[in-house]
N, C-alpha and C positions, 0 to 999 in steps of 0.2 A: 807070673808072680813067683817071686824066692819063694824058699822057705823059711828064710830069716824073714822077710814080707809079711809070711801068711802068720805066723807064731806073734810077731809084734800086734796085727791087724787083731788076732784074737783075742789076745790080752788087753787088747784098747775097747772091744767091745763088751767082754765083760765087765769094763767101768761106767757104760755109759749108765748116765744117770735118766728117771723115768719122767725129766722136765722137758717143754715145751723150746724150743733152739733151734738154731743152724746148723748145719753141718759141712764142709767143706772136706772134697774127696781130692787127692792129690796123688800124683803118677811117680815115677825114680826118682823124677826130677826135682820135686816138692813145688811141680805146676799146679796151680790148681785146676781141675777140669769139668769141678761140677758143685755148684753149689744147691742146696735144698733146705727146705723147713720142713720140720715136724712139731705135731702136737705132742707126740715120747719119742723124745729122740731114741733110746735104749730100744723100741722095736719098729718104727723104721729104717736106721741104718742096719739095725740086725737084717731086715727083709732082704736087701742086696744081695748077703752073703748065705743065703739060703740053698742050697742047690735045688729044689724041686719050684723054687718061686718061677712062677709064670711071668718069666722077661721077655721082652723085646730082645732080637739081633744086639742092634745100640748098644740098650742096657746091658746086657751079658760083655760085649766090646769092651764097657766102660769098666766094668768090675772086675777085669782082666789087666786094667791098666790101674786100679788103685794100690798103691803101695803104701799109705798112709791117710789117714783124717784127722779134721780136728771140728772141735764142735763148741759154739757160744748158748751158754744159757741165755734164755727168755724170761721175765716173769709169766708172758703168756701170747699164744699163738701171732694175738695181733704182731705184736712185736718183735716175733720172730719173723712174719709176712714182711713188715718194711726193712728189716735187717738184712732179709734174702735179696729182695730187689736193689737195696744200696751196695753189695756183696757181689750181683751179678755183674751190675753196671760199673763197678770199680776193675774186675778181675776178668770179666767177658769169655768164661770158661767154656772150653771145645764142646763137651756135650750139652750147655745148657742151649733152650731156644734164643736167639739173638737176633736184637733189631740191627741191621748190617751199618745203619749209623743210628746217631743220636739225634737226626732232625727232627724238629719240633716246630711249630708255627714259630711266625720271629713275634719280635718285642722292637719296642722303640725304646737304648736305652740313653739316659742325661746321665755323664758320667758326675752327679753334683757333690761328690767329695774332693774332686778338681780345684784346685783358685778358680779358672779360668774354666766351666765344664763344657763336654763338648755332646753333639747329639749322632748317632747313629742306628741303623737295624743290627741287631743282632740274634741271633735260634739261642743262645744260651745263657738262661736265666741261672746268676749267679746272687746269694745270698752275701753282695760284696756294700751294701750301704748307698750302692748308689740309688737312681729312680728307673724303673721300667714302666712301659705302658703296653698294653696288650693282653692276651695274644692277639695277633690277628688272623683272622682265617687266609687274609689275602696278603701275597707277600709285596705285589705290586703298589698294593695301596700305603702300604707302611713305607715303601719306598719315596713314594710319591709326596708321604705327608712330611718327610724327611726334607726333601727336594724343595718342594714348598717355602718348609719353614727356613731353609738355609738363603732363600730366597727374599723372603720378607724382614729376616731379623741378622745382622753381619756379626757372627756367631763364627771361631776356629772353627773350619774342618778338616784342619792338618792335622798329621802324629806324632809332632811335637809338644815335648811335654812342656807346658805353658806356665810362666810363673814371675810373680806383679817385681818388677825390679832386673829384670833376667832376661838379658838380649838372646833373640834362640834365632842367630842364622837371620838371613834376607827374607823380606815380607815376600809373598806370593803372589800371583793373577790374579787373589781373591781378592787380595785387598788395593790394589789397582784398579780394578772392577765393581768396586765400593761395596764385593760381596763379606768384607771380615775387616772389622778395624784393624788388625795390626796388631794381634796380640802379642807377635813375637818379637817385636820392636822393646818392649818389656816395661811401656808407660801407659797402658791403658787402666783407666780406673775401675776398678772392680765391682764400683756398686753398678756403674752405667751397664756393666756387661751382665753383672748380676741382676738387674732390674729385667733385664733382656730373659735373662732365663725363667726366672718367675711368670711372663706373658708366655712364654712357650708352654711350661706345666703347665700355667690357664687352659689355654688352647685343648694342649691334649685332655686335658679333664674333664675338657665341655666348658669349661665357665670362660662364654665369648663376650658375653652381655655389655661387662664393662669395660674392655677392649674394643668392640667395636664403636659404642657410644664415644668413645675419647677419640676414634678414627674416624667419627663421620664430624665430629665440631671439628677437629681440625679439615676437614675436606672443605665444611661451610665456612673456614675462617680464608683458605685460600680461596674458595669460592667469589668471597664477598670484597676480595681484594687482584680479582680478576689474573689471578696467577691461575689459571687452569692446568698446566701441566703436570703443576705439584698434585693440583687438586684429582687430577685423575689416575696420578698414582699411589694414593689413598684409598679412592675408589677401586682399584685392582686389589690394593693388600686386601679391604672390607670383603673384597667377594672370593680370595685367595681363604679367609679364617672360616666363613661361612661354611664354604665349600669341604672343605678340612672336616669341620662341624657336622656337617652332615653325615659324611662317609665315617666320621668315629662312631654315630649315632647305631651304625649297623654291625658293629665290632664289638659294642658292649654290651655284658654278659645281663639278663634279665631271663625271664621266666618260659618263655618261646624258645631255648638257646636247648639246642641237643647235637651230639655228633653222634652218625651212623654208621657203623663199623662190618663194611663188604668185607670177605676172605676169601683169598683163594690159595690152594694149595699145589705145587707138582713138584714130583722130584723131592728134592733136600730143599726147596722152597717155599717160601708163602708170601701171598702180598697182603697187605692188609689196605685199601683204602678206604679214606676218613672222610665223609664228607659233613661241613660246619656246617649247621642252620643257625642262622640271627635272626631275629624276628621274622623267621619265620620263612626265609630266602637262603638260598643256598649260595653261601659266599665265598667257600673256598673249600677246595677239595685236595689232598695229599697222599701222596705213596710210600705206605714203608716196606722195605722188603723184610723177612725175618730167615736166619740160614738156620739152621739143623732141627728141621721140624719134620724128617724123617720118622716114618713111622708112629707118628703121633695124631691125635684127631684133632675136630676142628676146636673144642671145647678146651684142650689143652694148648693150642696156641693162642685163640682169643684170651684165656688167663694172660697166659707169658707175656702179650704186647698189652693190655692194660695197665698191666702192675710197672712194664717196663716205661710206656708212655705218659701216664697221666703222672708218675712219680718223679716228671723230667718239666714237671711244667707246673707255675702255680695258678695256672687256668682251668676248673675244670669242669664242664659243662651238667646242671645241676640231672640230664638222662642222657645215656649212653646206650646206642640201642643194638644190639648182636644179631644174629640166625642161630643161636643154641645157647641154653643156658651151664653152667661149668661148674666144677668142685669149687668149696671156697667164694663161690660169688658175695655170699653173705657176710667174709672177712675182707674183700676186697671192695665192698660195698662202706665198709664200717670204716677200712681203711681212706679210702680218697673221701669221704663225709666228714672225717679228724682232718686230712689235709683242707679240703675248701671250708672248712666249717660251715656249712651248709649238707643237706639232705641230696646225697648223690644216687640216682636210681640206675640198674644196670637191668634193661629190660628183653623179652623177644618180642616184637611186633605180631600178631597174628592178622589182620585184615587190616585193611584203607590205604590210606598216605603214607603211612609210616611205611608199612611193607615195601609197598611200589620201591618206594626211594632205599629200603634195604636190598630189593634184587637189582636196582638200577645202580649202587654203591657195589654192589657182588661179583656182575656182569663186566664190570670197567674194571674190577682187579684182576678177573679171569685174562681179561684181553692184555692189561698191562701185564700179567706176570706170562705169559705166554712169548711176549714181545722181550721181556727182558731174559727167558731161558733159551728161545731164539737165538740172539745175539750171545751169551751167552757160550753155546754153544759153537757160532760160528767162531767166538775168540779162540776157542780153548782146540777148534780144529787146525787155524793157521797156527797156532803157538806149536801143535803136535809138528805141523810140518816145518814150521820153524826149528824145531829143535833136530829134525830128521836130515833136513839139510846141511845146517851144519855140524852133525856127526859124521855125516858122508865125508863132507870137507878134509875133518880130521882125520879118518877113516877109522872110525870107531866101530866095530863091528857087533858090539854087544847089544840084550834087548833090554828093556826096563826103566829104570828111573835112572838121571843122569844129575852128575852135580857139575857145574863151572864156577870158577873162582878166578874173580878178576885183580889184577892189583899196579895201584899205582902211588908214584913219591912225589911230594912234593916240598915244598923250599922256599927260603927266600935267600938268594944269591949264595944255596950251598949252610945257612944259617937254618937251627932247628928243623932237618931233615926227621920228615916221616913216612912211613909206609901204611897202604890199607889194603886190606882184603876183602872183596863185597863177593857174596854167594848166589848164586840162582839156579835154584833145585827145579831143570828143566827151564820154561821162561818165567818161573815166580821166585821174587826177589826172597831170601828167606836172612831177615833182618837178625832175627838172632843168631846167626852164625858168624856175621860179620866181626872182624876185627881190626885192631888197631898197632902198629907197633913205632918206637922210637928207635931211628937208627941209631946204634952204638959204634959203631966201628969203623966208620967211613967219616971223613972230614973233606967239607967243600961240598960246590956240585958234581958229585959225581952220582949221575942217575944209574947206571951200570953196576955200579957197587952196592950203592943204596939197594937196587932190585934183587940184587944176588942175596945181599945180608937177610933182606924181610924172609924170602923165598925159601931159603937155606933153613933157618928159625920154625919158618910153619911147618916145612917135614919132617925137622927133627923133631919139633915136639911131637904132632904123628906116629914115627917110628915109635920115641918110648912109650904112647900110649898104645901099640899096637904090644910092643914087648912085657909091659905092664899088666896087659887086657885091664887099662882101666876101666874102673863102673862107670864113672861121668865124664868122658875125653872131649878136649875144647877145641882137636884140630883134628876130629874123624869126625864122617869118612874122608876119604882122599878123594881130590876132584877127578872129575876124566877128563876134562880139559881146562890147562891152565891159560888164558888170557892176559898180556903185559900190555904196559900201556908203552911203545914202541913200534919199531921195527926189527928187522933180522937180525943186528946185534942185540937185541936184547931178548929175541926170541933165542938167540943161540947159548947167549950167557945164563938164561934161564933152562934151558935143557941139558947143560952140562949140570947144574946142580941135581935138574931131578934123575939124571945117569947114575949118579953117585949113591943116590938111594934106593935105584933098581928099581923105582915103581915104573909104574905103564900107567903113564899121565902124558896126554898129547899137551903141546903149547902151540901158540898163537899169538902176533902179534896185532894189537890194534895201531895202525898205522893214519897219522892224521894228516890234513892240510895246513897252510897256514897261517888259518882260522880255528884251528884246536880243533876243527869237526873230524868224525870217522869218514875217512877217503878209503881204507882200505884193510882187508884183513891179509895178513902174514903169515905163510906156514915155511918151515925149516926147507933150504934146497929146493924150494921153486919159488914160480914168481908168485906175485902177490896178487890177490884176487882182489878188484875192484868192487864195492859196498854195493855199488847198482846192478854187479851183476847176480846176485843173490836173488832170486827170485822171492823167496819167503821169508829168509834171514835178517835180511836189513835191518826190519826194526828192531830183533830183538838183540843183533851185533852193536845200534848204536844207541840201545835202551843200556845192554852192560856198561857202554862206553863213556856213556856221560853221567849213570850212577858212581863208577870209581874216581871217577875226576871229584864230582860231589862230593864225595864219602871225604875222598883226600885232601879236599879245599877247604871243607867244612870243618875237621881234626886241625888242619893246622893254624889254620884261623884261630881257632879254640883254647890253641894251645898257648898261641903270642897273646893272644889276649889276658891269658891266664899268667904269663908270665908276665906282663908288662903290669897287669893288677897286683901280683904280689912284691915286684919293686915298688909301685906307687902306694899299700899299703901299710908298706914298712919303714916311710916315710912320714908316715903320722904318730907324735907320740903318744907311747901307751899302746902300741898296739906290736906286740911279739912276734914271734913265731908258730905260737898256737893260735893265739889269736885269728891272725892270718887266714892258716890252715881252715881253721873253722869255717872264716866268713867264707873263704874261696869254694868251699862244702858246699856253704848254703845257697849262696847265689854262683848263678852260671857265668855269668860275664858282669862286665864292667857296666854294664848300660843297666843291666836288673841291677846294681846294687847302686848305683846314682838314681835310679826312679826308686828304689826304698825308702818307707818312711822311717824317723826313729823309731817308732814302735817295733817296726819289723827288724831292724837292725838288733835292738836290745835282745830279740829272742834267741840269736844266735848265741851258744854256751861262751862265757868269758864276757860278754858285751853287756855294758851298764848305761846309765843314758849320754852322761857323760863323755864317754865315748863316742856313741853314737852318733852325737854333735859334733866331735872332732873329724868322725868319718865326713859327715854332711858337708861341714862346711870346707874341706880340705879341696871334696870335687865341686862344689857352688866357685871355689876362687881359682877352682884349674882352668 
């Protein structure tokens, strides 16, 4: 830490004030890397900067990398508690404990803010208006009830956006197969399909009663008029909603309903698995990992994945039962009891059933997180030899951490020429380093010039940050080995430029077949070493190999798109320059801003509704 650092960080803690808040720690960078609540903020973040305060390794780690903070008042503790966990899971800070995703039981969701809605599973419940049902403990059975209903009722399951008047492309197998009227045809009646959806929310609701009763007259109406075929596929559907009925009957949340929360910890890991009871049966059981729960106990990760998971779901089971009880339980208790509005219990089992099935939920984390640091492990040894092999290659002789830096142009017939640069510190892709550039110099296709230009550009700017000793540099460090997407002319044309700058930077060509696949790696004045004969390398020679193509394919797509949208926006009148500008801001492509509603349009700065409608209907008549 500066001493311009440490003098700011002082001056900023003599302000803190003696309210209840968040606190957010942040590194040179102004990353954030850790966020926390206090009930005073003014003498917990004081604590950190203590010198005699009894910290962890970590902790001491972390407070060596804060070069700044900043802090939200609370009116009070609770409120700082969901503040932190919305904070954690927005910015997923290096030292805080992390669930390594965001899975959650899925939902079944009806998108019914649609003309036309559609039904799907999905894990992420969004406060977007439409309908969800769930959670479910079982993801098979949400599948299934899916599968089912797409089945009984001919209902879109394309993703196409669907709408009553609006031809969208050639109908599908679905609807040849008499599984989807035809939404896309753009004449189907909206109440018929609407009608359709209101029996499906029955269904999912439980309310079969009157549903079924209107499937069995009609089964006795073709009965009694000796059409049997019709009549026995009535019969299927009645025992296809039953069926459905039943299986929701064990998903829905009542009084018997608790999840049991096994831990285990190794290493910088923890597993947490959840197993559901539904009345009283164990329905479905789940794995979350959690990463930087080093040096921390079991008390302190069971908080961290409560506050993280049940804050991710608006399901939540009226007891939740641990092996230790934890700081805050009594705020995390009050909190998820405001979310379900319902009385949430967070208990330890001491004897019977409960227990049993807490060390039998324990026992199966212990095994799974064993099996997943295993593996694990096994990756992170071939990656080692991975990377060991092809230094030899290069003949790189130094020890330590290594950087490689791939880069490839792409074009279309020589028109809007770009370059990319993708990083991998070792064999992990390291996305923020990644860059992008717009050839200036070069007109046509010429790949040769285009690689020289990008090439040329990344070390000079390197050099002046190396001559600068800038504080924030966007193109240090320097790679040890450079990777082109070519062969030996391009490999050569690329080392005369890094000659010119005196580094000691190997290159490398990546050489394809053609199929665009990696056939072969290229070093300067020998022959070229074929991909299979790599023993350990391969994958991560044709992991670089089809991340830069991506990277490159991805930008330049982005770019025509972008350009072809601000000719077609500026086509519409009333709409400027700024205008423009803005909406190209807001929205990424052309396809987000045709799936826009006017609402959404209008918020964009400059846009009124009126407009908004010129936008809408300009792409409805394109």
């Amino acid at each position: 830490m500066s001493k311009a650092y440490s003098e700011n960080l002082n001056n900023k803690i003599k302000l803190l004030p003696e309210n209840s808040g968040v606190y957010l720690m942040k590194d040179e960078n102004g990353t954030i890397i850790y966020v926390g609540k206090a009930k005073v903020l003014k003498n917990r973040v004081t604590q950190y900067f203590r010198k005699n305060s009894n910290h962890t390794p970590k902790v001491l780690k972390m407070v060596e990398n804060i070069a700044d903070f900043e802090y939200i008042i609370t009116n009070n503790e609770m409120e700082a508690l969901i503040l932190e966990c919305n904070l954690i899971k927005k910015y997923r800070p290096y030292y805080n404990i992390l669930m390594r995703d965001d899975k959650t039981y899925p939902y079944i969701k009806i998108t019914i803010k649609d003309e036309y809605p559609k039904l799907f599973v999905t894990r992420k419940y969004i406060n977007d208006g439409n309908k969800y049902f769930g959670p479910y403990a079982n993801a098979t059975y949400a599948k299934k009830a899916v599968s089912t209903i797409n089945e009984l009722y001919p209902i879109a399951m394309c993703k196409k956006e669907l709408k009553s008047g609006v031809k969208k492309g050639d109908v599908c197998l679905n609807y040849h197969i008499g599984q989807c009227l035809g939404v896309c045809r753009g004449n189907i009646d909206t109440k018929l399909y609407n009608g359709y959806i209101k029996e499906i929310i029955d269904i999912l609701n439980g309310k079969t009663s009157k549903i079924i009763q209107s499937l069995e007259n009609k089964m006795n109406d073709y009965s009694e008029n000796l059409d049997f075929e019709n009549a026995g596929k009535v019969r299927d559907k009645i025992f296809a909603i039953r069926g459905l009925k039943s299986e929701q009957n064990v998903s829905n949340a009542n009084a018997d309903n608790m999840d049991i929360l096994g831990l285990a910890m190794a290493e910088d890991m923890a597993c947490v698995q959840v197993y559901a009871l539904r009345d009283k049966k164990i329905v479905g059981r789940e794995n979350y990992i959690l990463k930087g729960q080093n040096e921390k106990d079991v008390s302190e990760v069971l908080a961290a994945f409560i506050k993280q998971f049940y804050t991710n779901t608006p399901f939540i089971p009226p007891l939740i039962l641990v092996e230790k009880e934890f700081d805050d339980i009594d705020n995390i208790k009050d909190m998820l009891t405001n979310l379900k509005s319902k009385k949430v219990e967070i208990k330890v089992p001491v004897k019977g059933e409960k227990k049993k099935l807490l060390k039998l939920a324990t026992d199966n984390a212990k095994l799974n997180l064993e099996n997943i640091i295993g593996k694990e492990k096994q990756k992170a040894l071939m990656e080692k030899k991975a990377v060991k092999e092809i230094n030899e290659y290069a003949n790189i002789s130094k020890e330590g951490n290594f950087r490689y830096e791939a880069y490839d142009i792409s074009n279309t017939s020589g028109v809007d020429s770009v370059g990319v640069m993708v990083v991998f510190d070792g064999a992990k892709r390291n996305y923020k380093a990644y860059r992008k550039f717009k050839v200036k110099s070069i007109e046509g296709p010429n790949d040769y010039g285009s690689m020289v230009e990008v090439i040329f550009r990344r070390l000079n700017r390197a050099q002046k940050e190396l001559k600068q000793n800038d504080d924030n540099p966007r193109f240090l460090p320097l790679p040890d080995v450079i990777f082109v997407d070519g062969g030996i002319g391009h490999v050569n044309a690329v080392k005369n430029v890094v000659d010119t700058f005196d580094f000691n930077i190997k290159v490398l060509g990546l050489g394809k077949n053609n199929k665009h696949k990696l056939k072969e790696v290229v070093k300067n004045n020998e022959e070229a070493r074929n991909i299979r004969d790599f023993e350990f390398a391969g994958k991560l020679l044709n992991d670089i190999s089809e991340e830069v193509h991506r990277f490159a394919i991805d930008y330049h797509k982005n770019l025509r798109s972008k350009s072809f949208l601000k000719t077609t926006l500026e086509e519409i009148e009333g709409i400027g320059k700024v205008k423009c500008r803005n909406l190209l801001k807001h929205f990424k492509n052309m396809e987000e801003l045709k799936n826009a509603s006017i609402e959404e349009i209008v918020k964009v700065d400059g846009m009124n509704e009126e407009l908004a409608k010129k936008v809408k209907d300009h792409f409805k008549n394109d």
